[in-house]
ZANU-136162 format. One record per residue: residue in three letters; x, y, z of N, C-alpha, C in turn. Coordinates in steps of 0.2 Angstrom, whole numbers. Last residue first. Layout:
residues N
aa	n.u	n.v	n.w	ca.u	ca.v	ca.w	c.u	c.v	c.w
ALA	X	Y	Z	X	Y	Z	X	Y	Z
...
***
This chain:
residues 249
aa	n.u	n.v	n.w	ca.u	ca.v	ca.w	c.u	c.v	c.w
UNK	249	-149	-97	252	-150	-104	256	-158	-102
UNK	233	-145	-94	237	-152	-93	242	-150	-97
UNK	223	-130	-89	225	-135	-94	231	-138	-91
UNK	206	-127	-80	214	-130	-78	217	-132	-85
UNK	198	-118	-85	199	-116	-82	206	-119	-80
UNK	195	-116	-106	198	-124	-100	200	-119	-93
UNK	186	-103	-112	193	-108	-112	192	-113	-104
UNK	170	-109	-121	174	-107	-114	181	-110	-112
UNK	167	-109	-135	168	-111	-133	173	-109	-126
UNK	155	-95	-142	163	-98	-144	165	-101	-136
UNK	139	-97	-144	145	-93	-142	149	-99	-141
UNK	131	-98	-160	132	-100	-156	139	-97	-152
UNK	117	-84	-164	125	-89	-168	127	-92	-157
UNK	101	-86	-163	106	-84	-161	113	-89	-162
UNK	89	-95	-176	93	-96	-170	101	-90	-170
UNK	75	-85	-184	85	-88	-184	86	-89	-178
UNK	60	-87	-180	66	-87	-182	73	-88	-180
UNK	44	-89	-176	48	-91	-176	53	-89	-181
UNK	30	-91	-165	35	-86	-169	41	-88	-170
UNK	15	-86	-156	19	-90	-158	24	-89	-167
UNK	4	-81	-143	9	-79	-149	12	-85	-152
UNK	-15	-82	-139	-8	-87	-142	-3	-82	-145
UNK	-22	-78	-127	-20	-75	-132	-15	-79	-132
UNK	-40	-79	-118	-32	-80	-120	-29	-77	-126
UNK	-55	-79	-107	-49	-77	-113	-41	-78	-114
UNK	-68	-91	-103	-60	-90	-104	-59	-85	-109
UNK	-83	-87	-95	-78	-90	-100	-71	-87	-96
UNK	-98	-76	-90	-94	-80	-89	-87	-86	-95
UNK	-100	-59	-100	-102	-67	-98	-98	-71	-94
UNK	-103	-45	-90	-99	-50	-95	-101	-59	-94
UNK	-109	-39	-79	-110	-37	-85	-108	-40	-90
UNK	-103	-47	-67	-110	-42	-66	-112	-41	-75
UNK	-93	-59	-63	-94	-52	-65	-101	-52	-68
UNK	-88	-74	-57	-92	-67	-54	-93	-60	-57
UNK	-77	-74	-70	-80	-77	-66	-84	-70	-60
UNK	-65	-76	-83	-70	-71	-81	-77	-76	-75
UNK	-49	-82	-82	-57	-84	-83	-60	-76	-80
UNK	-36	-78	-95	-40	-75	-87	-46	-78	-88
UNK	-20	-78	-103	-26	-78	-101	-28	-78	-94
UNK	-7	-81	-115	-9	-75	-107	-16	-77	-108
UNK	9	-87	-119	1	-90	-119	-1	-84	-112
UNK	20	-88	-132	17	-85	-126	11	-85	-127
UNK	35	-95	-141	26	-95	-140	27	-94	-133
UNK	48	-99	-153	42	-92	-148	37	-93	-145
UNK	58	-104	-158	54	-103	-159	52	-99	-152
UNK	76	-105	-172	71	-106	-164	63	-102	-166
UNK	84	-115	-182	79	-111	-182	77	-110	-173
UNK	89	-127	-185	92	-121	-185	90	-114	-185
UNK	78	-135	-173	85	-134	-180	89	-130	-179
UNK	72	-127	-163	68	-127	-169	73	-130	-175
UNK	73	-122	-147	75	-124	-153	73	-126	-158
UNK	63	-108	-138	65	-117	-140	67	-117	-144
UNK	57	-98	-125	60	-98	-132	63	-104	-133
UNK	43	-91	-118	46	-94	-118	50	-98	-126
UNK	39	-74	-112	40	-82	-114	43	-85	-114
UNK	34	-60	-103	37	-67	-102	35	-72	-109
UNK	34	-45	-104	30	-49	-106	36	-55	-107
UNK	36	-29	-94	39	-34	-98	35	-38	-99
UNK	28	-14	-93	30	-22	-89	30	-24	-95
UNK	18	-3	-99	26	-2	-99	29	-7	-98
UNK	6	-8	-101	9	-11	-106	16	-8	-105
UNK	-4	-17	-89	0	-10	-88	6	-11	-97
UNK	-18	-23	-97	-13	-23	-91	-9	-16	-94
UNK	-28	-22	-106	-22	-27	-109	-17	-26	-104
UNK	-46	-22	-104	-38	-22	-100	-33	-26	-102
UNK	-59	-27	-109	-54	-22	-111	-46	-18	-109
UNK	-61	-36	-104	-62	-38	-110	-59	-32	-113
UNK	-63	-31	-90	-57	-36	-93	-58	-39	-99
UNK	-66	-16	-86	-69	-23	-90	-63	-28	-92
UNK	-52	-6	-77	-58	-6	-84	-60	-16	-82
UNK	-50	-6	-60	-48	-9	-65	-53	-7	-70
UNK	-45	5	-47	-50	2	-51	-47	1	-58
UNK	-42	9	-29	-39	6	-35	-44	3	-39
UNK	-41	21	-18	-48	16	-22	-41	12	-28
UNK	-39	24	-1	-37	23	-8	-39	20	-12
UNK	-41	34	12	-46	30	7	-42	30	-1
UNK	-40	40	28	-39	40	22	-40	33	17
UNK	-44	33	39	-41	42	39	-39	44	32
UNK	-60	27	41	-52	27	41	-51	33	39
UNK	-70	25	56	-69	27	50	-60	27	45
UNK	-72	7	63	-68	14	63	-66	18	55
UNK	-75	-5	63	-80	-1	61	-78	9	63
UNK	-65	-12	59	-71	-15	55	-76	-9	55
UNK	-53	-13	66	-54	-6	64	-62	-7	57
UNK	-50	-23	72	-51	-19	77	-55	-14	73
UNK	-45	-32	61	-52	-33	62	-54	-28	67
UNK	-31	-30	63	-34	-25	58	-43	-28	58
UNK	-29	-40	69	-28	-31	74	-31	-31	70
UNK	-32	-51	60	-33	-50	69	-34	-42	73
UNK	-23	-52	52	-31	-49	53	-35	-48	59
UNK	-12	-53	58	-12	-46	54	-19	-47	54
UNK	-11	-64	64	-13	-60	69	-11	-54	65
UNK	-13	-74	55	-20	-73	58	-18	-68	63
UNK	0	-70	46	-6	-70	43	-11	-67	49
UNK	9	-76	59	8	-72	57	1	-67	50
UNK	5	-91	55	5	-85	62	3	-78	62
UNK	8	-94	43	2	-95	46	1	-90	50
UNK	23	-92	46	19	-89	43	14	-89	44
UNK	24	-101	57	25	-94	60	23	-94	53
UNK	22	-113	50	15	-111	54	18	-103	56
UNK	34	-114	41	25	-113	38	21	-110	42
UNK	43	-117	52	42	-111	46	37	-106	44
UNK	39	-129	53	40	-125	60	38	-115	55
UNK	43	-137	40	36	-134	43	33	-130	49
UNK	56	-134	41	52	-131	36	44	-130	38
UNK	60	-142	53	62	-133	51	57	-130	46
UNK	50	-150	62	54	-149	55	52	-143	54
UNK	52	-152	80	47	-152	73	52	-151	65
UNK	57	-159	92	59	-163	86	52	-159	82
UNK	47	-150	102	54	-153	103	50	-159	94
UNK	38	-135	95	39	-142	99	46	-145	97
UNK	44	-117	93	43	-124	91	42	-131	96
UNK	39	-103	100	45	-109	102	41	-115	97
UNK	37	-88	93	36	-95	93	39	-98	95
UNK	35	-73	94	41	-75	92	37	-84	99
UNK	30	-56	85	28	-64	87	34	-70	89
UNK	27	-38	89	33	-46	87	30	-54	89
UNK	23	-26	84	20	-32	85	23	-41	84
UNK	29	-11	81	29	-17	78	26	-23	86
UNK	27	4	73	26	0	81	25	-7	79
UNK	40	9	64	34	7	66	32	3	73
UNK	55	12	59	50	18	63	43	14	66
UNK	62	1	58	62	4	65	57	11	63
UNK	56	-1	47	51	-7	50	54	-4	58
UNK	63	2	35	58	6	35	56	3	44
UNK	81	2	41	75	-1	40	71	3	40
UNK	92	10	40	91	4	34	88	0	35
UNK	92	17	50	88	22	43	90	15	37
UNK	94	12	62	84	14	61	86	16	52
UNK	109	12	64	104	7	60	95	9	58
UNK	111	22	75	111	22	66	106	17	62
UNK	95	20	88	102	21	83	102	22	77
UNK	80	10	87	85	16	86	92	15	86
UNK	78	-1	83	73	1	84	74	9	85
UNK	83	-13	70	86	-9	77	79	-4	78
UNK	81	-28	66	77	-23	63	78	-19	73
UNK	89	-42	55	86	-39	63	84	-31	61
UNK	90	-58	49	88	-52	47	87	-49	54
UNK	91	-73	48	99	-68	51	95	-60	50
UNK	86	-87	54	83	-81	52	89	-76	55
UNK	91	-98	59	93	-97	51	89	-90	51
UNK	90	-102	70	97	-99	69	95	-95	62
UNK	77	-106	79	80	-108	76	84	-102	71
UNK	68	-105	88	70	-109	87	76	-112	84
UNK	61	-93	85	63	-91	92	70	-98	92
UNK	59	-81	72	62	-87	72	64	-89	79
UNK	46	-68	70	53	-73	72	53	-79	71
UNK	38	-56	60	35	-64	64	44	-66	63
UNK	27	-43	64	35	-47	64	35	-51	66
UNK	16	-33	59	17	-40	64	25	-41	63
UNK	16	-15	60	19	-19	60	19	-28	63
UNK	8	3	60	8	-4	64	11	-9	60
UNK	7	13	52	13	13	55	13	7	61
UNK	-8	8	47	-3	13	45	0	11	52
UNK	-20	-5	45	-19	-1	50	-10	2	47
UNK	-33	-6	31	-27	-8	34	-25	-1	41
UNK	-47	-14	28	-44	-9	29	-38	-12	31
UNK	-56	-16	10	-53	-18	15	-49	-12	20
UNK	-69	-20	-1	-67	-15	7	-61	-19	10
UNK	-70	-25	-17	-73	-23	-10	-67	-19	-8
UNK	-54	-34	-25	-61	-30	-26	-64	-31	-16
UNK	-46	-43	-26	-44	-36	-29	-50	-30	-29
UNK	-51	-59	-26	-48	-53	-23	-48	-48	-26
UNK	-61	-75	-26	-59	-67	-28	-55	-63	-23
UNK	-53	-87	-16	-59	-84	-18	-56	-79	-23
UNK	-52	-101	-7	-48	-96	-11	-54	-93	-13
UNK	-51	-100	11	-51	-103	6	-52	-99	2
UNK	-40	-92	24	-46	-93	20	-46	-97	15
UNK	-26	-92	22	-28	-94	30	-37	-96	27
UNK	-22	-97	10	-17	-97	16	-21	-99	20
UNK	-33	-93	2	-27	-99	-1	-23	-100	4
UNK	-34	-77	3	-37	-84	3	-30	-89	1
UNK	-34	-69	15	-24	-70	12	-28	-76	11
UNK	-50	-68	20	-44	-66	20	-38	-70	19
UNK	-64	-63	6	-61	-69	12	-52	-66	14
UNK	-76	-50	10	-72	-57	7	-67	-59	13
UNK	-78	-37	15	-83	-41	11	-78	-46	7
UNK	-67	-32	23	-74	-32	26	-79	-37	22
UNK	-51	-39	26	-56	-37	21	-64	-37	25
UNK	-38	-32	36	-45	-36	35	-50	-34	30
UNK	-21	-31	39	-24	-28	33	-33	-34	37
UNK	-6	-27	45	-10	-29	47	-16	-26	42
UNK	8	-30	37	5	-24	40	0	-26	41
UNK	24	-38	41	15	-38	37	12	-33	41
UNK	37	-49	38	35	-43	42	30	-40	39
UNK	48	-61	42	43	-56	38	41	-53	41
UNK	59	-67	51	57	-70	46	55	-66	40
UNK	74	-61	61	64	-58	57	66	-65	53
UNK	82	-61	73	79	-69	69	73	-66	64
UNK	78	-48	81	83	-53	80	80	-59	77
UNK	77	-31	88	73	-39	84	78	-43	81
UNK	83	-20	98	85	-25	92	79	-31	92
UNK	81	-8	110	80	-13	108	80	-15	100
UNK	79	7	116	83	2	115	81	-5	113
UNK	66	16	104	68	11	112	73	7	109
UNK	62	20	95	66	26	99	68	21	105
UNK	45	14	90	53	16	87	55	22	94
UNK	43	-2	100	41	4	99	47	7	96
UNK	37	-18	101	45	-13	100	43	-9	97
UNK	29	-30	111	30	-24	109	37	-20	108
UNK	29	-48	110	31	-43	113	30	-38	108
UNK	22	-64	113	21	-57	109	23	-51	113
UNK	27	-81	113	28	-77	116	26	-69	112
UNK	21	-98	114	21	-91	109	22	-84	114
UNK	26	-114	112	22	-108	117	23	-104	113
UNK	26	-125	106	25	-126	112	22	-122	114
UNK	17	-128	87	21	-124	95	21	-125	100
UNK	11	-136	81	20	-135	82	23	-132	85
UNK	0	-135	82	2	-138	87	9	-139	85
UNK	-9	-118	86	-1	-122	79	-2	-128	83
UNK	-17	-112	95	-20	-117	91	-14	-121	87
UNK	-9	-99	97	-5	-107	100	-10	-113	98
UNK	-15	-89	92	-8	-91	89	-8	-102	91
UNK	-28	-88	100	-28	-89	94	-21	-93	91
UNK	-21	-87	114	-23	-91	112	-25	-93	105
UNK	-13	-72	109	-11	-81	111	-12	-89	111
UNK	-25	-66	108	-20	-66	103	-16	-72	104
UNK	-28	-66	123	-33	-69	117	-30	-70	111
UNK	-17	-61	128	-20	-66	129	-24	-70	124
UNK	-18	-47	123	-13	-51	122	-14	-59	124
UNK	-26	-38	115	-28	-41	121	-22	-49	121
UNK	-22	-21	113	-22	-27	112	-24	-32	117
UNK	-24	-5	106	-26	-8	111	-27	-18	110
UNK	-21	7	94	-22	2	93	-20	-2	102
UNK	-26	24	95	-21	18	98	-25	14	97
UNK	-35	31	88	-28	31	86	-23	27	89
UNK	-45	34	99	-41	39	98	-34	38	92
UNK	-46	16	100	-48	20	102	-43	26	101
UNK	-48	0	95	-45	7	93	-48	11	97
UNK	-45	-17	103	-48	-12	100	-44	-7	98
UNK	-46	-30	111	-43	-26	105	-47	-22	105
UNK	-42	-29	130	-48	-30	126	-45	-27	118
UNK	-35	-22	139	-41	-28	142	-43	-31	136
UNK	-21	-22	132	-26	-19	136	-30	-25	135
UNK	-4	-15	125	-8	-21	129	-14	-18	132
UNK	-5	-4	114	-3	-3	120	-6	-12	122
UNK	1	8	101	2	1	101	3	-1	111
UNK	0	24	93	3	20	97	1	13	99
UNK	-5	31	82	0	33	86	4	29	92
UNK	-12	24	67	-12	21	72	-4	26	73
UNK	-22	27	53	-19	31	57	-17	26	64
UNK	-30	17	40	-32	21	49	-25	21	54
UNK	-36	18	26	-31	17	30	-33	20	38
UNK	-45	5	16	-45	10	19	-41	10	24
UNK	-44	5	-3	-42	4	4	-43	7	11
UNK	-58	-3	-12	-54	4	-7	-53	0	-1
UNK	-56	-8	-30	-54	-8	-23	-53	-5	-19
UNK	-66	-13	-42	-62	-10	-38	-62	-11	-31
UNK	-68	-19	-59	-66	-21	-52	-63	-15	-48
***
């Protein structure tokens, strides 16, 4: 399985007639970007501002915040905005020092802000980059949690959105990421291995289950692999009962 990433240099972040890249500026067409977004019907409206690093100004209510990435040969953020597919493999590019930042325009519970100068710029990576603010009016009476969902959504289609700009700009840089044969990959063996642990009497027990379908590959067969542990000993002595935080005399 391999992956190249392909990165492209952006210096600055402008509204223009039309997306595109040209010289390293990413070029928006705000409009169009609107109307993509406002397809939500939990939005009333969508407002997208630009905040550049060194300008007065503060972002206020973030939700999250996503570097604009578009896969050339597959699907994108499947399971979200695409339907689900393979991943970790082919072409994808991403746009450097560009930023979506998707807000809360409605609603209070987003406490995170991102200063774009001052002191504060150095307890956020997100005040150096040119950021791409989203900021959604929900409809009257929607539900908070699903008002939520679609600024994600949102934000999703407008990170492939720019980074669709750059389908046929070379990138400034190229990082490949590649896996061995999954018949031969036991993963990163430094990371922790989860299970799960039960009572057994006086005894406890162990069993961890890891497997992978092999599907779309070129030289292996199609199937399932797994691997059963299961295991069992002394139960852990019991700890000594927690003193009474009030006592009665």
């Amino acid at each position: 399985m391999r992956l190249e990433m392909g990165l492209v240099n952006i210096k600055d972040v402008r509204f223009g007639s039309r997306t595109a890249i040209d010289d390293h500026v990413l070029f928006i067409d705000r409009q169009e970007l609107i109307s993509l977004l406002a397809q939500e019907p939990l939005f009333d409206s969508i407002q997208i501002d630009l905040a550049h690093p060194g300008e007065s100004c503060r972002i206020i209510r973030v939700l999250d915040v996503l570097e604009p990435r578009y896969r050339l040969n597959g699907p994108n953020f499947p399971g979200a905005l695409d339907g689900v597919g393979l991943v970790g493999s082919g072409q994808t590019r991403a746009l450097k020092n560009v930023c979506v930042v998707e807000t809360s325009a409605d609603h209070a519970r987003g406490r995170n802000i991102i200063d774009m100068s001052g002191p504060a710029t150095a307890y956020s990576l997100f005040g150096a980059t040119h950021n791409v603010v989203l900021i959604p009016h929900a409809t009257k009476g929607a539900d908070v949690a699903e008002y939520r969902l679609a600024v994600k959504k949102a934000g999703l289609r407008a990170a492939v959105y720019l980074a669709a700009a750059a389908k046929e700009v070379l990138p400034d840089e190229t990082q490949i990421y590649e896996l061995p044969p999954t018949a031969f990959n036991r993963g990163p063996q430094e990371l922790p291995r989860i299970g799960y642990i039960f009572p057994i009497g006086d005894m406890q027990g162990y069993i961890n289950l890891k497997g992978f379908k092999e599907f779309g590959a070129q030289n292996r067969p199609e199937g399932w692999n797994t691997w059963l542990t299961f295991a069992i000993s002394p139960a852990p002595p019991e700890a000594a009962a927690a003193k009474p935080v009030v006592r009665k005399y």
